[in-house]
C-alpha positions in Angstrom: 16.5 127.4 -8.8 17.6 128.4 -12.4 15.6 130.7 -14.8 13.8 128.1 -16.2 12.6 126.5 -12.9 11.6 130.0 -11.4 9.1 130.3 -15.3 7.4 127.3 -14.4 6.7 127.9 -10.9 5.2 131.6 -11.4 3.4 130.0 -15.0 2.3 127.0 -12.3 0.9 129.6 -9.6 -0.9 132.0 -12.1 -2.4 128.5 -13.2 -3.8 127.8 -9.8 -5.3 131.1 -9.7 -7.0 130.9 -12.3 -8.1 127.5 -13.8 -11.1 127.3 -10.8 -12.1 131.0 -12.5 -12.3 129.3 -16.3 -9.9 131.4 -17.3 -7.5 129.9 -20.2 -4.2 131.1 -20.8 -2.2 130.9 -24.0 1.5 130.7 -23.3 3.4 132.1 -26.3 6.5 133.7 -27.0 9.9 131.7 -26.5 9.0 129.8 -23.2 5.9 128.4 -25.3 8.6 127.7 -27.7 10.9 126.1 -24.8 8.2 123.8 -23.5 6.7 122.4 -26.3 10.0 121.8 -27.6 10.9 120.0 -24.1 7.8 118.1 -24.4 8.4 116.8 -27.9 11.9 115.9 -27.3 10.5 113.6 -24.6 8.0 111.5 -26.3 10.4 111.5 -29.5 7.5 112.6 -31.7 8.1 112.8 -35.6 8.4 116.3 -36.7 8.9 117.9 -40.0 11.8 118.0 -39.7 14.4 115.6 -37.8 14.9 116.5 -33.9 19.0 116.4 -34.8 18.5 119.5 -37.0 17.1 121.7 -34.3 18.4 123.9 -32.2 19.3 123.7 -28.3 16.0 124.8 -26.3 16.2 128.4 -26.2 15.9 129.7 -22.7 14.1 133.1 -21.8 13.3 135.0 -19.0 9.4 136.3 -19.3 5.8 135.1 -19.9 3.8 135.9 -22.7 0.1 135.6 -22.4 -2.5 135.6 -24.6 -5.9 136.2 -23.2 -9.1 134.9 -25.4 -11.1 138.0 -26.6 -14.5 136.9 -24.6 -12.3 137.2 -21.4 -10.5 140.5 -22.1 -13.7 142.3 -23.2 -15.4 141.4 -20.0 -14.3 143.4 -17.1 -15.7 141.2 -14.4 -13.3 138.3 -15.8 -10.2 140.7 -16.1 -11.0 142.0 -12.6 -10.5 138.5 -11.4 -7.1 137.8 -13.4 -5.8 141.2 -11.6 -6.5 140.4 -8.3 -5.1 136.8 -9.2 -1.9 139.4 -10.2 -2.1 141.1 -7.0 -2.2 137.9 -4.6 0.8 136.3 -6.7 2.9 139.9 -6.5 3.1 141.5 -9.5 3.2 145.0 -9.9 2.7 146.7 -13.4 5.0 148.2 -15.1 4.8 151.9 -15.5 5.7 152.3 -19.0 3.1 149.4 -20.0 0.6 150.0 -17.9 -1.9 148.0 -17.6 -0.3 144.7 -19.9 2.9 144.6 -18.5 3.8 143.4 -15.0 6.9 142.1 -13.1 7.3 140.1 -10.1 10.5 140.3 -8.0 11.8 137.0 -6.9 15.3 137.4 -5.2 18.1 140.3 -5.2 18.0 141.1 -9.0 15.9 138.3 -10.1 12.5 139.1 -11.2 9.7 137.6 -13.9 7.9 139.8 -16.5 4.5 138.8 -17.4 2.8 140.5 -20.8 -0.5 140.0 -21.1 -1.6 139.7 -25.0 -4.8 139.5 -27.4 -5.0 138.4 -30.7 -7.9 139.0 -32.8 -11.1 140.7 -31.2 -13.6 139.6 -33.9 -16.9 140.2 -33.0 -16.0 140.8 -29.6 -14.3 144.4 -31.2 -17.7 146.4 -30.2 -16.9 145.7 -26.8 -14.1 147.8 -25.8 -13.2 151.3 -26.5 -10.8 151.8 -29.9 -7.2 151.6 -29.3 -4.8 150.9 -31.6 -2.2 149.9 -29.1 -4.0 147.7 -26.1 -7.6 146.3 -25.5 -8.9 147.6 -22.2 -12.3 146.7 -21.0 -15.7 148.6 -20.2 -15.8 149.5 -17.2 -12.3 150.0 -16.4 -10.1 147.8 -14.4 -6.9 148.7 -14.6 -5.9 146.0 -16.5 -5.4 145.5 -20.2 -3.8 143.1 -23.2 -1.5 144.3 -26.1 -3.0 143.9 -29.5 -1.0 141.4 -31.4 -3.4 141.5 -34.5 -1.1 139.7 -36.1 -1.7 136.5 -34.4 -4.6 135.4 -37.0 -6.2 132.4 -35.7 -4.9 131.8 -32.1 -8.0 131.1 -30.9 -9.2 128.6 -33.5 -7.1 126.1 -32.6 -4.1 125.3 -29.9 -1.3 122.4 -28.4 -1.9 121.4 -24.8 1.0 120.3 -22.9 1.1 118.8 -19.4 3.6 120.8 -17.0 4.9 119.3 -14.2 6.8 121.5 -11.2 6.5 123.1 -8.4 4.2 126.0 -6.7 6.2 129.1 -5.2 5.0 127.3 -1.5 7.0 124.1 -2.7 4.0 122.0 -3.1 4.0 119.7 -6.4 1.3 120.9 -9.1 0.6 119.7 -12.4 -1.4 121.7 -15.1 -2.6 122.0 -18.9 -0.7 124.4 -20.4 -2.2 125.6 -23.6 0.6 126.8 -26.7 -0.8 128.0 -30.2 -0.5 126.3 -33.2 2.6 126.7 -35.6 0.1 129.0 -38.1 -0.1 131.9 -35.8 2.8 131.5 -33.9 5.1 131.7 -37.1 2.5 134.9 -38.0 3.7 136.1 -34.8 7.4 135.8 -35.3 7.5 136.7 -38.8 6.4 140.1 -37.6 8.6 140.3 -34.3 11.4 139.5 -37.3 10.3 142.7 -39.1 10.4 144.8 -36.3 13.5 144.1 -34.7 15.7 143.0 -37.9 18.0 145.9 -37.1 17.8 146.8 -33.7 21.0 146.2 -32.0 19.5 145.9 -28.5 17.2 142.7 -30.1 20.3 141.1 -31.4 19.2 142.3 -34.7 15.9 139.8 -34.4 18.2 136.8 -34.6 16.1 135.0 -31.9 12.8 135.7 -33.8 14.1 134.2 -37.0 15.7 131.2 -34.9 12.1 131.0 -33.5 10.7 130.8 -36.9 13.3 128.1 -38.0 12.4 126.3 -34.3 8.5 126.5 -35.5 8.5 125.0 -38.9 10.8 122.2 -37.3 8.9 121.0 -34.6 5.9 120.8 -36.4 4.4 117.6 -36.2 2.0 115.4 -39.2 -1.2 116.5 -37.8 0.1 119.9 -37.0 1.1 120.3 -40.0 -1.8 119.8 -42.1 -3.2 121.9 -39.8 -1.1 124.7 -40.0 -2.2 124.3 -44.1 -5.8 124.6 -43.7 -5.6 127.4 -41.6 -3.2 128.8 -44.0 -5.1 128.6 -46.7 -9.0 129.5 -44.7 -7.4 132.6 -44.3 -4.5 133.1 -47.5 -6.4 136.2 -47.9 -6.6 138.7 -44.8 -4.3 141.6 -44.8 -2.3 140.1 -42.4 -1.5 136.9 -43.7 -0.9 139.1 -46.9 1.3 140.9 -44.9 3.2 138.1 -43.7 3.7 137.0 -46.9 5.2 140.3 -47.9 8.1 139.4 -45.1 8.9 136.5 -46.4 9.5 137.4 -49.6 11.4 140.1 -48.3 13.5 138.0 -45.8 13.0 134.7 -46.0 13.4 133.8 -50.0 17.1 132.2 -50.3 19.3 131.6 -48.4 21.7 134.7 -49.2 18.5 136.6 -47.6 18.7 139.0 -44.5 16.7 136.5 -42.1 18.6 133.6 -43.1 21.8 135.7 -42.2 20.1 136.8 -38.5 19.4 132.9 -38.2 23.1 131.9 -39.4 24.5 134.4 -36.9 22.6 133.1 -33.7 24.7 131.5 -31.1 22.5 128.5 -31.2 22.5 127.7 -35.0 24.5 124.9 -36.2 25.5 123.8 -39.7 23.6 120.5 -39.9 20.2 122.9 -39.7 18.1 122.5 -42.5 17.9 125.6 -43.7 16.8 124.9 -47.5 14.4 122.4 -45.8 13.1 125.3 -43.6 12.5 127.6 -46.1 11.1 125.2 -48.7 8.2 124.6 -45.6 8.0 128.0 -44.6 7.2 128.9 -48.4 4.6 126.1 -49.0 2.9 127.2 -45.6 2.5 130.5 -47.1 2.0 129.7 -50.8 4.2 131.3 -52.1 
């Protein structure tokens, strides 16, 4: 089973865990990337821009979770998802305890799972303040990573049908819910940032490719979308914030993102770029 397989089986499991339990998860990061791209590529859905200029599926080897801020501020719901961790296998991870767990699955194969929250809203009263992670009242040993960044996850989202199999071999089907392009292009904006020149991160070339791989796959409805939200909220610090990194990073082509995207091993020279960045800017009026 390759890496990709062995992602869908423990996303499928945690699924059948919890879907019973009305707890939604929000698959982001690059495998929310990899399946809606997969998914698109299928049903040969017009995008913004033409499937030919993207770029191979990018494959990745951890889950990234968002949790909606009425589950993760209510302990009796986040007590269920961790015992739904514990049945499955996975242990936490000591230097992110409690929103990062792994799961061994053969001799030096193993699945990371990081649990996330965007936004608390009014749900912020709730829980104690931490600038870091949101942990519930009372306690129960298991918590989300702020991405505050991530304006709007919750206001809208993409559901895709995945199809696979359970870690028992038994064929399952489930919804699988990915964010919009708005927050996930927030999201990577930011990892960009972060990571632009760390040499560990590959000096955030996959988070610009990411970015590129967002604005692409966008489709008509998505799109317009992606506008209103933009421009509901053109004014909250973050999206200010965003703005700031594109300006920074993203505003020509001899800019540093543009380089990070140029030099990933998955970018090829029919990729739009001017096309890309002449979205990326209208998204963000700038």
């Amino acid at each position: 089973m390759n890496e990709q397989d062995v992602l869908k089986t423990c996303l499928l499991d945690l699924n059948r865990e919890l879907e019973s339990e009305g707890i939604p998860l929000i698959l982001g990061g690059g495998y929310g990337l990899y399946l809606k791209q997969l998914d698109l590529q299928a049903r040969g859905v017009r995008t913004l821009l033409d499937i030919e200029m993207w770029p191979e599926p990018r494959a990745t080897n951890d889950l990234d979770v968002f949790l909606q801020a009425e589950i993760v501020t209510d302990a009796e719901r986040m007590e269920v998802l961790r015992h739904a961790l514990d049945r499955l296998g996975y242990a936490a991870i000591e230097s992110a305890r409690y929103y990062q767990f792994v799961k061994p699955i053969s001799a030096g194969r193993k699945v990371k799972l990081d649990l996330l929250a965007g936004p608390l809203g009014d749900y912020e009263e709730r829980v104690p303040k931490d600038p870091r992670r949101v942990r519930p009242r009372p306690s129960v040993d298991l918590h989300a990573r702020r991405v505050d960044e991530a304006v709007g996850i919750e206001e809208e989202w993409t559901e895709l049908r995945v199809t696979g199999f359970l870690s028992d071999g038994a064929p399952y089907s489930a919804t699988v819910i990915i964010p919009q392009g708005f927050s996930y292009l927030l999201m990577k904006l930011y990892a960009f940032r972060d990571q632009r020149e760390n040499n560990v991160k590959e000096f955030g070339q996959h988070h610009a490719l990411d970015c590129f791989r967002i604005v692409a796959m966008m489709t008509k409805d998505e799109y317009e979308l992606v506008l209103s939200l933009s421009e509901k909220h053109q004014h909250h610090e973050r999206v200010e914030e965003a703005r700031s990194i594109v300006n920074d990073h993203f505003c020509d082509e001899e800019s540093l993102g543009v380089l990070r995207l140029r030099e990933h091993p998955l970018f090829r020279p029919e990729m739009d770029v001017e096309g890309f960045l002449r979205e990326l800017h209208t998204i963000l009026h700038i």
